[in-house]
C-alpha positions in Angstrom: -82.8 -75.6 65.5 -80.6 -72.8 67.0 -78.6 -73.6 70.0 -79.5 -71.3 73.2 -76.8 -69.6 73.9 -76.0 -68.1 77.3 -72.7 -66.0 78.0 -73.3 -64.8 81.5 -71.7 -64.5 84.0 -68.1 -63.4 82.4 -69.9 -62.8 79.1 -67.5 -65.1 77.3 -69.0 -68.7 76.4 -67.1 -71.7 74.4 -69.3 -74.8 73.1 -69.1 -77.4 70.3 -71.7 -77.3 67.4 -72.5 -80.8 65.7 -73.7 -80.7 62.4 -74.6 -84.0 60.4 -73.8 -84.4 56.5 -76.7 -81.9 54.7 -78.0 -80.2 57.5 -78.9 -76.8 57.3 -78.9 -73.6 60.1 -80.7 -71.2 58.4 -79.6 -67.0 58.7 -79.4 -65.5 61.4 -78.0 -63.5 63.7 -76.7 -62.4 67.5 -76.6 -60.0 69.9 -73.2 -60.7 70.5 -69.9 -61.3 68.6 -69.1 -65.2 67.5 -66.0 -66.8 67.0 -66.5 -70.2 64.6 -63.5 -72.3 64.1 -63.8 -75.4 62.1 -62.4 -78.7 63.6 -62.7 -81.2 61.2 -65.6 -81.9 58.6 -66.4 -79.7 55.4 -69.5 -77.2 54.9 -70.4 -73.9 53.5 -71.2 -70.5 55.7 -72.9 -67.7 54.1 -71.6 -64.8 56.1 -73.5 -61.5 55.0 -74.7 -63.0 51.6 -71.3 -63.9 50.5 -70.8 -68.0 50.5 -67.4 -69.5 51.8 -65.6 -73.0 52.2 -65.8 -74.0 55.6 -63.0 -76.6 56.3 -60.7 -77.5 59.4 -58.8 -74.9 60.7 -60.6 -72.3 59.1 -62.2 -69.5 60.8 -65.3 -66.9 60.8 -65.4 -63.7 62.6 -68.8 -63.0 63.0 -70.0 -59.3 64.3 -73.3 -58.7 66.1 -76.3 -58.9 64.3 -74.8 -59.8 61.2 -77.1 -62.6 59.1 -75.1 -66.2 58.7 -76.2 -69.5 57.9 -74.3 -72.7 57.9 -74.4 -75.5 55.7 -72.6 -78.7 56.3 -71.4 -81.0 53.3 -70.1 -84.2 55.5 -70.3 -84.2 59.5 -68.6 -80.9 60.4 -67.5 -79.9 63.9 -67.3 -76.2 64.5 -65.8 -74.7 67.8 -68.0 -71.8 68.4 -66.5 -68.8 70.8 -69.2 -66.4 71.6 -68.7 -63.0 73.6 -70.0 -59.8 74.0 -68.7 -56.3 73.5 -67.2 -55.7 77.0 -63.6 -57.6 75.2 -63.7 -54.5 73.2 -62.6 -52.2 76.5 -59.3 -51.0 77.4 -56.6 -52.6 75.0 -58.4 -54.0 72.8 -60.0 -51.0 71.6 -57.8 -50.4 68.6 -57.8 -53.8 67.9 -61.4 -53.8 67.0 -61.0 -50.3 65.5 -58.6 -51.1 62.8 -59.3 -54.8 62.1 -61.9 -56.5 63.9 -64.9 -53.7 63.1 -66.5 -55.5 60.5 -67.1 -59.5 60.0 -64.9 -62.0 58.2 -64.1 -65.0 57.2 -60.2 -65.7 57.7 -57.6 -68.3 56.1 -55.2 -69.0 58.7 -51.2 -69.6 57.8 -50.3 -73.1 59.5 -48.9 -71.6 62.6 -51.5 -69.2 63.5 -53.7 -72.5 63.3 -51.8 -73.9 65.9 -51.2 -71.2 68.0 -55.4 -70.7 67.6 -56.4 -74.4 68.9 -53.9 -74.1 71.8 -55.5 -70.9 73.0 -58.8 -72.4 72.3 -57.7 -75.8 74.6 -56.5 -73.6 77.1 -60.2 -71.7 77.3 -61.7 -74.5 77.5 -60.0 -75.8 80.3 -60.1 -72.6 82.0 -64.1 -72.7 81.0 -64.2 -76.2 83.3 -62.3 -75.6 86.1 -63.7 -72.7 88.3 -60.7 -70.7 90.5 -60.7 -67.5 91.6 -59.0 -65.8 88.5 -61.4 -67.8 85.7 -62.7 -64.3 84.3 -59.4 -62.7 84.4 -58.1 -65.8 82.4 -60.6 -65.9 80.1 -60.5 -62.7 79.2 -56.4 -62.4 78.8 -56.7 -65.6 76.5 -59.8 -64.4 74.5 -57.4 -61.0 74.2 -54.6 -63.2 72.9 -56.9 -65.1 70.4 -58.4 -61.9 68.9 -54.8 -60.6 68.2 -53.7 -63.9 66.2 -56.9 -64.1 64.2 -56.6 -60.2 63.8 -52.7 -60.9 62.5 -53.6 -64.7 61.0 -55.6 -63.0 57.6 -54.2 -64.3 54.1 -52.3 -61.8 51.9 -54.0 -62.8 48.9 -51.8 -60.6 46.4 -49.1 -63.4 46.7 -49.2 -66.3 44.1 -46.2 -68.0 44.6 -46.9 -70.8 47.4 -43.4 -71.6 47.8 -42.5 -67.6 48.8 -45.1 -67.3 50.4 -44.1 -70.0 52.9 -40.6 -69.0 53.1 -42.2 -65.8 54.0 -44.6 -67.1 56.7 -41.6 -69.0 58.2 -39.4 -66.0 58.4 -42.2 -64.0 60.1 -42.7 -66.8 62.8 -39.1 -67.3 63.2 -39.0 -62.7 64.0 -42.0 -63.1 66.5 -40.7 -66.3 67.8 -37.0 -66.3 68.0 -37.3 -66.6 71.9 -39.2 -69.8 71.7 -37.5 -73.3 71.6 -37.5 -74.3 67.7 -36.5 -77.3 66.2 -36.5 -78.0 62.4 -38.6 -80.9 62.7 -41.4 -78.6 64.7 -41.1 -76.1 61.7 -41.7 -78.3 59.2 -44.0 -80.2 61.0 -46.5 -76.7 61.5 -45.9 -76.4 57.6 -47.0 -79.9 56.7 -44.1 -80.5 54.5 -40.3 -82.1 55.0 -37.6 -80.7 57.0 -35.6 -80.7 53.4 -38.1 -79.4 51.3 -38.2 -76.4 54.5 -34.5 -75.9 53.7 -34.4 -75.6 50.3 -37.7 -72.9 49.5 -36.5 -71.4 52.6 -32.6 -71.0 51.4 -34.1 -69.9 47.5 -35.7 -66.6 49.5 -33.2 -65.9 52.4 -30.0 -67.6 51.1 -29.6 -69.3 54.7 -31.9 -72.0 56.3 -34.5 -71.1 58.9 -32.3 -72.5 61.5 -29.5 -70.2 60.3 -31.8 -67.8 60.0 -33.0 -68.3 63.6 -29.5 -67.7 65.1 -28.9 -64.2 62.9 -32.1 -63.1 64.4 -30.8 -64.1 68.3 -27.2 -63.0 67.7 -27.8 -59.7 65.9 -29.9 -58.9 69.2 -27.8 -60.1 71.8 -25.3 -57.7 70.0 -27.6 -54.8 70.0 -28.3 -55.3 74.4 -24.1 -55.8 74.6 -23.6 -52.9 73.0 -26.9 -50.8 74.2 -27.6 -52.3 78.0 -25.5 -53.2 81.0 -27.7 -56.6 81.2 -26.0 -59.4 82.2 -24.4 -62.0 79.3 -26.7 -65.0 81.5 -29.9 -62.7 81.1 -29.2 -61.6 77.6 -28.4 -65.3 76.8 -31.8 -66.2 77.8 -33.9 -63.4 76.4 -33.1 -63.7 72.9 -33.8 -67.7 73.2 -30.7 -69.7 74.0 -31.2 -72.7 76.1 -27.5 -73.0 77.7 -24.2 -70.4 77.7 -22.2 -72.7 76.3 -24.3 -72.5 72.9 -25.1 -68.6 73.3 -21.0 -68.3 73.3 -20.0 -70.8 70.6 -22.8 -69.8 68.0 -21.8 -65.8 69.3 -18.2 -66.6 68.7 -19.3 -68.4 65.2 -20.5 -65.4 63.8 -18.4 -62.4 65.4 -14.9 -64.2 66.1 -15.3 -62.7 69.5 -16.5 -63.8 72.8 -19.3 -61.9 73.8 -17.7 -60.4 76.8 -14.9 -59.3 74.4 -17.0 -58.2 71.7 -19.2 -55.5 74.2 -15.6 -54.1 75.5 -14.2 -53.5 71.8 -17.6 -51.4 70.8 -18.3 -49.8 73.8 -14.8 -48.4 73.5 -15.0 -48.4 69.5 -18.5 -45.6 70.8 -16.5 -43.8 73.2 -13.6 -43.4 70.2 -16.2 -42.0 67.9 -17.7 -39.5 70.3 -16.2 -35.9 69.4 -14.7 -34.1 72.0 -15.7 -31.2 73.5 
């Protein structure tokens, strides 16, 4: 039996669907747009005729009135985000444009996952706790969510799992440089040892992620030496380091130079090059 769904009044609404070990929803369809992410259990969904794996941390974007149907191997718990098409105003208008146009079932890389069920906590808190600003909230998260599942799809063309995890931890580590990261966190999203993290990370990149991490924050805090008038304290922050004192000795690590003395020398090594007049 189908669950009534109601997404009035911020036309957003986030519920959990139960489904025992060989029960059946059979196809159909919405008005609106659903969001079904898989929290623990196994199942099938046929999503436009075409069967798929349902399995934990998996998720299925589902466009309105496309036919679906769910079929549930074991107990499976699905998270179920349904919303209508006023998300699709303003910025997120290219979003569903380019990506999001069509319905999809989508294999997540380990970090989207956990970047997903955090958003997805935070909804559901926001869902529970009426304020003032509970639409605005929702919205700006449900914004946030549709961007990682729209970013989160496989690249299927890739065979070999160890590159492709190298890869996947180097494009974490360029959109999260700024974040505190630990070794132990990264190979903790991964599901495999901090060694074993190293090593297919150093056969891709020839450095470890952690290595890695502090290229990434020092060749930008070179770039807003040479390039801005910030402050060394703001710069030290906005590329991700927690204290000066490790901003100057891993800057002074890699260039030889303080970072005060390091903006002087290019700024005048710029004016040098600059042909007179």
């Amino acid at each position: 039996m189908l669950k009534d769904i109601r997404i009035e009044p911020f036309g957003i609404q986030l519920y959990e669907s139960k489904h025992h070990a060989g029960d059946r929803i059979e196809e159909h369809h919405h008005q609106f747009y659903q969001l079904l992410y898989a929290l623990e259990g196994t199942g099938k969904i046929n999503l436009d005729g075409k069967e798929y794996l349902l399995e934990q941390d998996h998720v299925t974007f589902i466009t309105p009135l496309t036919p679906h149907a769910i079929i549930s191997d074991h107990k499976l718990t699905v998270l179920v985000l349904a919303f209508d098409g006023r998300i699709k105003d303003g910025t997120n208008t290219n979003l569903f444009e380019k990506t999001l146009y069509e319905s999809k079932f989508i294999g997540l890389t380990p970090f989207n996952s956990s970047e997903i069920r955090q958003l997805l906590r935070t909804m559901l808190y926001e869902q529970a706790h009426h304020s003032l600003h509970q639409e605005t909230a929702l919205r700006t998260y449900l914004s946030q969510l549709l961007l990682l599942i729209a970013r989160g799809e496989e690249n299927n063309e890739k065979v070999d799992a160890n590159t492709l995890r190298a890869e996947r931890l180097k494009d974490y580590i360029d959109s999260h440089y700024f974040d505190w990261i630990q070794a132990e966190d990264l190979a903790l999203r991964l599901g495999i040892s901090t060694r074993h993290i190293n090593t297919i990370f150093k056969d891709t990149y020839k450095m470890t992620p952690m290595q890695y991490l502090t290229e990434i924050r020092i060749g930008l805090a070179k770039k807003m030496l040479v390039e801005t008038d910030k402050d060394i304290a703001s710069i030290c922050f906005e590329v991700g380091f927690e204290s000066i004192s490790t901003f100057y000795r891993s800057f002074k690590n890699n260039t030889s130079l303080s970072p005060n003395k390091y903006r002087t020398t290019e700024q005048n090594y710029q004016k040098w090059k600059l042909p007179e007049n």
